[in-house]
C-alpha positions as CSV (number, residue, x, y, z in Angstrom):
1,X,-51.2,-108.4,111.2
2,X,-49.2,-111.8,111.6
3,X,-46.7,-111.4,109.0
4,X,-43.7,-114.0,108.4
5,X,-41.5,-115.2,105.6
6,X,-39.1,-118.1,104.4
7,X,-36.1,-116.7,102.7
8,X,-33.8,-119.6,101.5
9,X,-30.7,-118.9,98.9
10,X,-30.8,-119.9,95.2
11,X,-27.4,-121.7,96.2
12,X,-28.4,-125.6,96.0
13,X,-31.5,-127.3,96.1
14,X,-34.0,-127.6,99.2
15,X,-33.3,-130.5,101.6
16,X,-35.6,-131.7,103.8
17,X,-34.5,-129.3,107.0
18,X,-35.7,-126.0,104.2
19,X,-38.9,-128.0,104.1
20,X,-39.1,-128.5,108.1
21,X,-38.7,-124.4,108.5
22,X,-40.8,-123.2,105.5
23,X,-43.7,-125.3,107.1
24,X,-43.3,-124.3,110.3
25,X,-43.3,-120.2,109.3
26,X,-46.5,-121.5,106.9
27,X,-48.5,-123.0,109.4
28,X,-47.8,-120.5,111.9
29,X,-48.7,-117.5,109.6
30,X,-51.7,-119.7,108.4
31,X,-52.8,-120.5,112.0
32,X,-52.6,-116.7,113.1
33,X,-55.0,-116.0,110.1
34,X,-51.8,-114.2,108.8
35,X,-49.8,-113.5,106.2
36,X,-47.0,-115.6,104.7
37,X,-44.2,-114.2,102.0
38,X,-41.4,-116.0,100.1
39,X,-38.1,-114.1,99.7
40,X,-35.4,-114.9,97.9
41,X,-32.0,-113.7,99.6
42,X,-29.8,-114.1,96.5
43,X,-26.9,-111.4,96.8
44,X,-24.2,-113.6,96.7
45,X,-23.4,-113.7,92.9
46,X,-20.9,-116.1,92.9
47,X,-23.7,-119.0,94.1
48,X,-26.4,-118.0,93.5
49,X,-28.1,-119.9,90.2
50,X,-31.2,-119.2,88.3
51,X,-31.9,-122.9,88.7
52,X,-31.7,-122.9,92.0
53,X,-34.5,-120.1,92.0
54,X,-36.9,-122.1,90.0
55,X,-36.2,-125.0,91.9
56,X,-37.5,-123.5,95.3
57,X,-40.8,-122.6,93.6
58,X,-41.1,-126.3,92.3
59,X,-40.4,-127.8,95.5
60,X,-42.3,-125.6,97.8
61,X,-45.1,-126.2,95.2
62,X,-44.8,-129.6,95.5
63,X,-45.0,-129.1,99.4
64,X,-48.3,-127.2,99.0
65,X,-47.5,-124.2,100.3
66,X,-49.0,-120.8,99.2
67,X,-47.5,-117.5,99.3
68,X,-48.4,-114.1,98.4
69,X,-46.7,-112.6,95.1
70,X,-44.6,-111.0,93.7
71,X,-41.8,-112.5,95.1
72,X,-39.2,-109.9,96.8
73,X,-35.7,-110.8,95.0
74,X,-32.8,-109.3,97.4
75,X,-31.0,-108.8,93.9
76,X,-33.4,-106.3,92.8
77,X,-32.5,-103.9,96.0
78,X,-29.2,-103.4,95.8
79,X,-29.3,-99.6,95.5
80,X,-32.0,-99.8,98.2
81,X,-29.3,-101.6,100.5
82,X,-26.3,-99.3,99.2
83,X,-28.8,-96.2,100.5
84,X,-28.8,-97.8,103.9
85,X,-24.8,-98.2,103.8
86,X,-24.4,-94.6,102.5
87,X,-26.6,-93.7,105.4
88,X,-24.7,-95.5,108.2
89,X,-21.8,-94.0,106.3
90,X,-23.1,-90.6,106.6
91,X,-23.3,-91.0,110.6
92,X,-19.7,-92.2,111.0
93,X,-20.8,-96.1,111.7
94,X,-18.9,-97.4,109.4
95,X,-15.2,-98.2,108.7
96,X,-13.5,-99.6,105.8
97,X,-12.0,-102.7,106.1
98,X,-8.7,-103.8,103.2
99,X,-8.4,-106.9,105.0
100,X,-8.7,-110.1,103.6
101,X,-10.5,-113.0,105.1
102,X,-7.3,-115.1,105.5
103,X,-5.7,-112.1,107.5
104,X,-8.7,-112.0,109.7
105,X,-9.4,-115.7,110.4
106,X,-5.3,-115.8,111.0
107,X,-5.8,-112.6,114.3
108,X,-9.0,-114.5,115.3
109,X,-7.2,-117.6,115.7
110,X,-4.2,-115.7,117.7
111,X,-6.1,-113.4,119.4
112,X,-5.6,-113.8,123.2
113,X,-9.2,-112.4,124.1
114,X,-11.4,-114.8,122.0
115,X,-13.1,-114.5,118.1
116,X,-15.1,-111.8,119.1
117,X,-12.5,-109.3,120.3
118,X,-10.6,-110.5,117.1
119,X,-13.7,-109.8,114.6
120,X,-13.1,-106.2,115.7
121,X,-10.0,-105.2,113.6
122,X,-10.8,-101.0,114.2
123,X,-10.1,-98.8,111.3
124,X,-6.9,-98.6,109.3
125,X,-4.0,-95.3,110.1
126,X,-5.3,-92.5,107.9
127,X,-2.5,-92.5,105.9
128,X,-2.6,-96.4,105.1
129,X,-6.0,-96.4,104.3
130,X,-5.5,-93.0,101.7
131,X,-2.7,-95.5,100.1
132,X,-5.2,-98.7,99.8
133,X,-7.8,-96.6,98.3
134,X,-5.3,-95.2,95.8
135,X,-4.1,-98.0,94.6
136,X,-7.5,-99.2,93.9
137,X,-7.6,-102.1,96.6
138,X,-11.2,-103.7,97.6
139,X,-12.4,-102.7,100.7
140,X,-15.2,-103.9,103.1
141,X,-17.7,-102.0,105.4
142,X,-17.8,-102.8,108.5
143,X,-19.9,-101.2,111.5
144,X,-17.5,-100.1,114.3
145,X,-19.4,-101.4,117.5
146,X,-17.6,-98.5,119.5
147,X,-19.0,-96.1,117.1
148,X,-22.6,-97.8,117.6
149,X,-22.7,-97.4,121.2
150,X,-21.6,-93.6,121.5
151,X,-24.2,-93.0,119.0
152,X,-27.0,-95.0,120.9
153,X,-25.6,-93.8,124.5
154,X,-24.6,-96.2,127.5
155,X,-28.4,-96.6,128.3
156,X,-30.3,-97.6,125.1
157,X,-27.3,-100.0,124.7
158,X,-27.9,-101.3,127.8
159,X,-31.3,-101.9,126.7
160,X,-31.1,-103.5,123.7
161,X,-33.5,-106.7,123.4
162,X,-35.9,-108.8,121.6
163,X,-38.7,-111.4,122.4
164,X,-38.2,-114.9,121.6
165,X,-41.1,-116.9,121.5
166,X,-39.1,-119.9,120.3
167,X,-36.2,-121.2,122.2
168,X,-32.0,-120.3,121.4
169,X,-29.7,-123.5,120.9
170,X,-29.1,-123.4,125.3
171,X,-32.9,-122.9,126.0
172,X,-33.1,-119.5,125.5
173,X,-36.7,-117.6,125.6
174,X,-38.9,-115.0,126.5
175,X,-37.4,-111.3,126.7
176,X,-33.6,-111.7,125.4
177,X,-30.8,-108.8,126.3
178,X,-28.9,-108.2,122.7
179,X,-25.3,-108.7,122.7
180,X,-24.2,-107.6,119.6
181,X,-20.4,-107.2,120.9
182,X,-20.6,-110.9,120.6
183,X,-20.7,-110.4,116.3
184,X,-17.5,-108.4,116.3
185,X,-17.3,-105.6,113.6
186,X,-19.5,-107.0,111.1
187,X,-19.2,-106.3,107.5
188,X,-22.4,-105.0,106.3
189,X,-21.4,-104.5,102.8
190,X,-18.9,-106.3,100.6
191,X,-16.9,-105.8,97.8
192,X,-19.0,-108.5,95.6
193,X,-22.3,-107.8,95.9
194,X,-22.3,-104.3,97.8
195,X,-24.2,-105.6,100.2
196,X,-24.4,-108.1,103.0
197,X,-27.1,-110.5,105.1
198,X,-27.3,-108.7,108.5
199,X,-28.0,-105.9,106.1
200,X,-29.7,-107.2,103.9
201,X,-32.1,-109.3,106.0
202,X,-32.5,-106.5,108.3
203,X,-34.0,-104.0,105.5
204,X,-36.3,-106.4,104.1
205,X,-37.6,-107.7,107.4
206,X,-38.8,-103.6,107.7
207,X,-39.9,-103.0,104.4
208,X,-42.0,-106.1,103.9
209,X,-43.6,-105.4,107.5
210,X,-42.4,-108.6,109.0
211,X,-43.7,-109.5,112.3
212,X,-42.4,-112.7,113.0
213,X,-38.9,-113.8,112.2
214,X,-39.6,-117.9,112.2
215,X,-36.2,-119.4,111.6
216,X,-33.4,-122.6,113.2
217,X,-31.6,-121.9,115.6
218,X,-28.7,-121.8,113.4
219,X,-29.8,-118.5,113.6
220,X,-30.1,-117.2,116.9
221,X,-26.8,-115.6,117.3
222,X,-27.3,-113.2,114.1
223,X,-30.2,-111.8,116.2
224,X,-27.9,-109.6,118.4
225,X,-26.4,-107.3,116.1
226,X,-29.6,-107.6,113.7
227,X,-31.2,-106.0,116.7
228,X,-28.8,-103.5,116.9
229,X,-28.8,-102.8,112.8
230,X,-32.5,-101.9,113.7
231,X,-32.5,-99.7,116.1
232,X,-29.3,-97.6,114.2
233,X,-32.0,-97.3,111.8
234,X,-34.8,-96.8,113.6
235,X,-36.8,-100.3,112.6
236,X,-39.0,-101.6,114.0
237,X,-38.1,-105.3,116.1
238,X,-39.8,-108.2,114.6
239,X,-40.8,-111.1,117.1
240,X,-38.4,-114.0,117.2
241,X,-39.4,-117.6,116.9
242,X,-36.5,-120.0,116.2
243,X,-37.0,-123.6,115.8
244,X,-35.2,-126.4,116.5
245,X,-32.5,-128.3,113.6
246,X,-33.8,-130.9,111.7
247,X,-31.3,-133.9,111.6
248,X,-30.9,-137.2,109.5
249,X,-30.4,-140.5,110.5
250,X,-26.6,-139.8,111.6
251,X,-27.4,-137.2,113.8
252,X,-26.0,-134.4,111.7
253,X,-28.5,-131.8,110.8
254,X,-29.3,-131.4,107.2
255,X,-27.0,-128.8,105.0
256,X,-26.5,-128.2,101.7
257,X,-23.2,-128.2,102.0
258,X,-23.2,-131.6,103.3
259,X,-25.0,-132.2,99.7
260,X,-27.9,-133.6,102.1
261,X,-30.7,-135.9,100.0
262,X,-33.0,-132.6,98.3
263,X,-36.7,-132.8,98.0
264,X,-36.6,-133.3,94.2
265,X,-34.6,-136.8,94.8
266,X,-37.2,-137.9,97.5
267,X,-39.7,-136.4,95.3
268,X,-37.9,-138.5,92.2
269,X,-38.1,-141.3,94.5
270,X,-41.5,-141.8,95.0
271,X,-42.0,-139.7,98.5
272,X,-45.4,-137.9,98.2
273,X,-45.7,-134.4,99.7
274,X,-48.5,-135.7,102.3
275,X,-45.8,-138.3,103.8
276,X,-43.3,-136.0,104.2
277,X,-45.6,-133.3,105.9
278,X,-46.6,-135.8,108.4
279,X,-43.5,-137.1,108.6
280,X,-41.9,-133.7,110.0
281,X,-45.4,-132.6,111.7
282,X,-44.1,-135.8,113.9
């Protein structure tokens, strides 16, 4: 069974690029006589508004598009993606991380060997860690890439891929090797929310069954060490499809945090729903 999904974040409201993607992953999942779910990936608590939320429904409403129900709210599984850290946890993946994000984007920026060999800070002495936790300082979890690859062995490391039916931002396709060394240590669980996306995403894509991961190619990178969450895990490997950026009239693609033009002001100007699908179908 085809299955895909569109997971934006309740963080702002949906510009046209969210519209681009959710009717690509729709059309596909409707042309493979598939399946086609709406997730909403809401774990950051700090930006994440209830508003927001209702104002994806509205718009992707507005769109016409369909999509199967209930909705899977990533804020509802947070002890679901705590058992998956606990796990890791339990097989000596993980490592906690006191550092702040000022002290790590200050190494990666004097780091002689690049970000990635940077985004690998290794665990803190014993005895300095034992002092952090006692005085009650927040803490990180991050999965030690040297730990990863003793526990798959040299070979299935070696062997780590996925399929791309899509294409990568440099043309990338077909069967991809995973390089998950080029994330660094990534935190899979922070202090805020418990949780984090590769995590996150990674769990859902497996429980909801998902088949096809259609995304942008903002994306592509995260699919290394997603492929390598999986297989720590045992998961199985969707199929990737990314898609190519949407941009506006500048040439900039659209963002949120570039407070791009959102569906309800096109939607508030007049723009009907069958204009704008043929205008991105073009």
């Amino acid at each position: 069974m085809f299955v895909t999904r569109f997971a934006p974040s309740p963080t702002g409201r949906l510009h046209k690029g969210h519209a681009f993607s959710a009717l690509t992953a729709w059309r596909a999942a409707k042309g493979a006589g598939g399946r086609f779910l709406l997730r909403i990936e809401d774990i950051d608590p700090t930006r994440c508004r209830p508003e927001f939320e209702v104002g994806i429904f509205e718009d992707l409403a507005w769109l016409g598009l369909d999509w199967e129900t209930p909705v899977l709210r990533q804020s509802d599984h947070l002890t679901d993606y705590a058992a998956v850290v606990e796990a890791l946890d339990r097989h000596g993946l993980l490592y906690r991380c006191f550092r702040t994000r000022k002290e790590i984007l200050d190494a990666i920026s004097d780091a002689p060997h690049g970000p990635a060999e940077a985004a690998r800070p290794g665990p803190h002495p014993v005895e300095e860690e034992a002092r952090l936790l006692a005085e009650g300082r927040p803490f990180a979890w991050r999965l030690s890439l040297d730990r990863a690859r003793e526990a798959l062995g040299g070979a299935a490391w070696d062997a780590l891929s996925f399929i791309e039916e899509g294409s990568g931002p440099d043309g990338e396709t077909g069967r991809i090797k995973a390089r998950p060394e080029t994330a660094g240590d990534v935190v899979l669980a922070r202090k805020d929310a418990g949780t984090a996306y590769h995590l996150a995403v990674t769990h859902d894509d497996a429980l909801q069954g998902v088949s096809h991961v259609i995304r942008g190619q903002d994306l592509f990178e995260a699919t290394h060490i997603q492929r390598l969450i999986q297989a720590l895990m045992g998961w199985p490997a969707p199929v990737y499809r990314h898609h190519r950026l949407l941009a506006g009239p500048d040439g900039r693609r659209y963002a949120k945090r570039d407070r791009s033009v959102t569906l309800a002001e096109l939607r508030a100007g007049g723009l009907t729903p069958d204009r704008l699908r043929a205008e991105l179908a073009l």
